[in-house]
C-alpha positions as CSV (number, residue, x, y, z in Angstrom):
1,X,-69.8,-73.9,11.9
2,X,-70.5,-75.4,8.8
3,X,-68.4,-78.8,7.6
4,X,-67.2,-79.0,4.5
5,X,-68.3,-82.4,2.7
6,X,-67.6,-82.5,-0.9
7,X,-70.6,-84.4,-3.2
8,X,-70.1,-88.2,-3.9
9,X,-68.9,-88.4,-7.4
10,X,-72.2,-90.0,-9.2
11,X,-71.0,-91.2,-12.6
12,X,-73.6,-93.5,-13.0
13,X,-75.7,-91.2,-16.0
14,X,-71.8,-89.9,-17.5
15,X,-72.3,-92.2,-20.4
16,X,-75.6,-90.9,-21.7
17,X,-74.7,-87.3,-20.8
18,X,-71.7,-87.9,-23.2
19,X,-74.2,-89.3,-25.3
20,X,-76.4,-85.9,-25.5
21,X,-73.2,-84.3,-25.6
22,X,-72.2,-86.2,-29.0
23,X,-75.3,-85.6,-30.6
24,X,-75.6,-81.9,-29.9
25,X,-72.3,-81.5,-30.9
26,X,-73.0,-83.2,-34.6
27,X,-76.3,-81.2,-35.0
28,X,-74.9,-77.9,-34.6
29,X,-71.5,-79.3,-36.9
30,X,-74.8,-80.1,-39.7
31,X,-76.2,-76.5,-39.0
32,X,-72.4,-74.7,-39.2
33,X,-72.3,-77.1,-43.0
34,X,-75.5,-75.6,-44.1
35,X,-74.7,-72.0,-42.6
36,X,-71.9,-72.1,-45.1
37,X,-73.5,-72.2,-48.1
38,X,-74.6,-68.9,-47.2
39,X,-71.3,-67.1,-46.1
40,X,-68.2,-66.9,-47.3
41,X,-64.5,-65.7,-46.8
42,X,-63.5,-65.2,-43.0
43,X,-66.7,-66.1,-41.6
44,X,-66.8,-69.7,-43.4
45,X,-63.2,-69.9,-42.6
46,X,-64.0,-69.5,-39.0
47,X,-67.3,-72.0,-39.3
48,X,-64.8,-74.5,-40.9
49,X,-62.4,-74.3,-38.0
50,X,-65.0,-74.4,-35.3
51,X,-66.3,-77.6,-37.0
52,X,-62.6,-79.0,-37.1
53,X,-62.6,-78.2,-33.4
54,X,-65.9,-79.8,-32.9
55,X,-64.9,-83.1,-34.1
56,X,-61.6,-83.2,-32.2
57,X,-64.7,-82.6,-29.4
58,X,-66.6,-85.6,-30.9
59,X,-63.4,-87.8,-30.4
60,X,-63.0,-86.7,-27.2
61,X,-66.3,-87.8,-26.4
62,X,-65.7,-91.5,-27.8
63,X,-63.3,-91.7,-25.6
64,X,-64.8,-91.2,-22.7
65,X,-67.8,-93.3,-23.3
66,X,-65.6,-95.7,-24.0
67,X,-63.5,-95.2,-20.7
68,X,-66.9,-94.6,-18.4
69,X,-68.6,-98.0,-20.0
70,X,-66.0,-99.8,-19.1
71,X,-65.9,-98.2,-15.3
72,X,-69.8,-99.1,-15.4
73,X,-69.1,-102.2,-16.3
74,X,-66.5,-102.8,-13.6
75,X,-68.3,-100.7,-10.8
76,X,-68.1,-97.9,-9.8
77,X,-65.7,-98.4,-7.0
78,X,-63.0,-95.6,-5.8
């Protein structure tokens, strides 16, 4: 029988991950921007409010840099 052991929670590469995840996130908001010059009505409607979501993304993001610096900082204790 087979025991059940969950992973040990390894945060210690979260801040650049978030990091990747903030840049990818602003490239393809850059690509949906120039995308629009090329559509119009519904579909740059719907590129606009993707972007709008992506940046409430990007904020997101901040924060948790922000939140897992300061847990590097402190340790990583549980």
């Amino acid at each position: 029988m087979r025991k059940n052991t969950s992973n040990p929670d390894d945060r210690s590469d979260n801040v650049e991950k978030l990091q990747d995840m903030v840049k990818n996130t602003k490239d393809n908001m850059e690509a949906a921007e120039e995308l629009m010059a090329y559509t119009s009505g519904e579909e740059r409607e719907a590129i606009k409010q993707k972007n709008e979501r992506r940046e409430e993304s990007l904020e997101g993001f901040q924060k948790e840099i922000i939140d897992e610096t300061q847990v590097r900082k402190n340790g990583y204790s549980s």
